[in-house]
C-alpha positions in Angstrom: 0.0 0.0 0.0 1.4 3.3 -1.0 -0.9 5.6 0.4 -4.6 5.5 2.1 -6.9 9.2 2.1 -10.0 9.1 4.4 -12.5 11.6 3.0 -14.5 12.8 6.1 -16.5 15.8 6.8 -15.3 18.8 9.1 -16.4 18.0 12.5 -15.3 13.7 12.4 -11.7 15.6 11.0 -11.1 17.9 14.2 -12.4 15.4 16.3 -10.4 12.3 15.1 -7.9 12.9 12.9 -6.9 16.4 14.0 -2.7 17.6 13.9 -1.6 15.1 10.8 1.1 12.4 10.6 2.8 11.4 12.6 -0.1 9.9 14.9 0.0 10.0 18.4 -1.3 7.5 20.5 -0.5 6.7 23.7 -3.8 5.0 25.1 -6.8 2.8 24.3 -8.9 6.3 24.4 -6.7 7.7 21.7 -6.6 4.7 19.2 -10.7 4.5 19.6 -11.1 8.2 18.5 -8.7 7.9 15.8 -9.7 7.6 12.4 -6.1 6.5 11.4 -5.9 4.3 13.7 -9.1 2.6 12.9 -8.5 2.6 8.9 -5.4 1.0 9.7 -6.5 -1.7 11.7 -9.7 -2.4 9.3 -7.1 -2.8 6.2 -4.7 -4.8 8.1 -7.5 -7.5 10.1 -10.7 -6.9 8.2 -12.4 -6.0 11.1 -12.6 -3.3 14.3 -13.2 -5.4 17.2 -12.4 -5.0 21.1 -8.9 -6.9 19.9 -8.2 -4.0 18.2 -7.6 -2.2 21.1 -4.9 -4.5 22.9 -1.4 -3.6 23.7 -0.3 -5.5 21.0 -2.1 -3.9 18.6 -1.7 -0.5 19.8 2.3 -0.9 20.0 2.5 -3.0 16.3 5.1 -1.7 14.4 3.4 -2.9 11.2 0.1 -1.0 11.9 2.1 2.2 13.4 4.1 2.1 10.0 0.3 2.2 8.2 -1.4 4.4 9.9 1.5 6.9 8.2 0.3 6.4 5.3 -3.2 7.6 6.1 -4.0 10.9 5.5 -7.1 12.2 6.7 -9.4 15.2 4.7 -12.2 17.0 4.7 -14.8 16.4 1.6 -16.9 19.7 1.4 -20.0 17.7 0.0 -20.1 15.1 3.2 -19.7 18.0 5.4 -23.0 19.7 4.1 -24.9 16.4 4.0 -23.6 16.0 8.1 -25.0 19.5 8.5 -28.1 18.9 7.0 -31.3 17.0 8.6 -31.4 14.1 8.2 -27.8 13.8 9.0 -25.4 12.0 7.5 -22.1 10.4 8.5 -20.3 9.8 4.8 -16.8 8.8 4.2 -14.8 7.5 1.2 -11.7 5.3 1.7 -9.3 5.3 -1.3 -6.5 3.0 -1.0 -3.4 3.7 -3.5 -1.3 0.6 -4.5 2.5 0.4 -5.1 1.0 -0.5 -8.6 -1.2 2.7 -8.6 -4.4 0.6 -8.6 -6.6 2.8 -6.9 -9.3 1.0 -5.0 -12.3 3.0 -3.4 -14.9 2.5 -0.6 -17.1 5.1 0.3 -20.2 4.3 3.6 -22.9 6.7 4.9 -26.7 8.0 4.1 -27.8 4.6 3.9 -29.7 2.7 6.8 -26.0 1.7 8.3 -25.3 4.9 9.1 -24.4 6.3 12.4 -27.6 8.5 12.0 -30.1 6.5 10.8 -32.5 5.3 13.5 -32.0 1.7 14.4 -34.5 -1.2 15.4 -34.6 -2.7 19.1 -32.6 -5.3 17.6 -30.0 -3.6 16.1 -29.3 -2.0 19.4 -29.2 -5.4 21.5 -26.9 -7.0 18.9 -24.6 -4.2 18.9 -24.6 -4.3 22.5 -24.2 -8.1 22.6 -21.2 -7.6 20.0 -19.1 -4.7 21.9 -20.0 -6.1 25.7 -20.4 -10.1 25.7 -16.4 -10.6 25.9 -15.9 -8.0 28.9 -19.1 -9.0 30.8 -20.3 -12.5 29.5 -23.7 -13.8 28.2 -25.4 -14.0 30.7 -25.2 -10.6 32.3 -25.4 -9.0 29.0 -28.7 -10.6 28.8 -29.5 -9.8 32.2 -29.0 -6.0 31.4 -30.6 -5.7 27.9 -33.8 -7.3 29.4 -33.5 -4.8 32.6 -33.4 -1.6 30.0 -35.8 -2.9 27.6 -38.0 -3.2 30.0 -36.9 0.2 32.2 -40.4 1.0 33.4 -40.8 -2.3 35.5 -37.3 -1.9 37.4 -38.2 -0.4 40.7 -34.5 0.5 41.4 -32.2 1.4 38.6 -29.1 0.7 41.3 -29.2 -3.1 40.4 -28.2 -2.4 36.7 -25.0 -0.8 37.4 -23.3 -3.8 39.2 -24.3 -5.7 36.1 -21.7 -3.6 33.9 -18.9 -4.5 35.9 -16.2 -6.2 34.1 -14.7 -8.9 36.8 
């Protein structure tokens, strides 16, 4: 791979990809608010997953040397449709090969995005997907039927012990 540019609009620029190469990351919290970071690992694994955000990975010489050859920009036209209601959270992924083959990926405005309003089971799978690791089966399906069905808990204090990774 020669080179990688991330078309985003204004605000997911200043808020993830903000100061240019080289990357700093020190932390988890930096590497999950990083759009270079995250390209980087979805072209090397094929996948963003709670892995992604190991020591290992975070420290990898291979994926450090790749997220250098991300660069990050705005794209006026996704800006406007983020601004606009019904938002939307566009972005177009151009890889560049040594070869020059240029592939493209673009996501957003479609019912995947970030904006778009999700069914109950959307949600629950999402939640199963980034918490069943950390918290395991069980309690994850302890607390999706507890906020499901938030009106017949008589005391919200029993769900917060249920988020607690042991």
């Amino acid at each position: 791979m020669q080179q990688v540019v991330v078309e985003v609009h204004r605000m997911a620029l200043e808020r993830t990809a903000a100061g240019g190469p080289p990357w700093s990351l020190e932390s988890r919290e930096d590497a999950d608010h990083s759009t270079p970071y995250l390209v980087a690992v979805a072209l090397r694994d094929g996948t963003v997953t709670l892995a992604s955000f190991s020591d290992a990975h975070l420290w990898n010489p291979e994926l450090r040397e790749l997220m250098l050859k991300v660069r990050v920009v705005e794209d006026e036209d996704f800006t406007h449709l983020y601004q606009q209601l019904p938002q939307q959270n566009r972005a177009r992924v151009t890889v560049v090969t040594h070869t020059g083959l240029r592939l493209i990926g673009e996501e957003g405005g479609d019912a995947d995005d970030l904006a778009a309003p999700k069914s109950d089971a959307q949600i629950s799978e999402k939640f199963r997907t980034v918490s069943v690791d950390c918290l395991g089966a069980t309690p994850v399906n302890s607390i999706l039927e507890r906020l499901w069905n938030l009106e017949k808990v008589t005391d919200v204090a029993v769900i917060p012990p249920l988020c607690a990774i042991t």
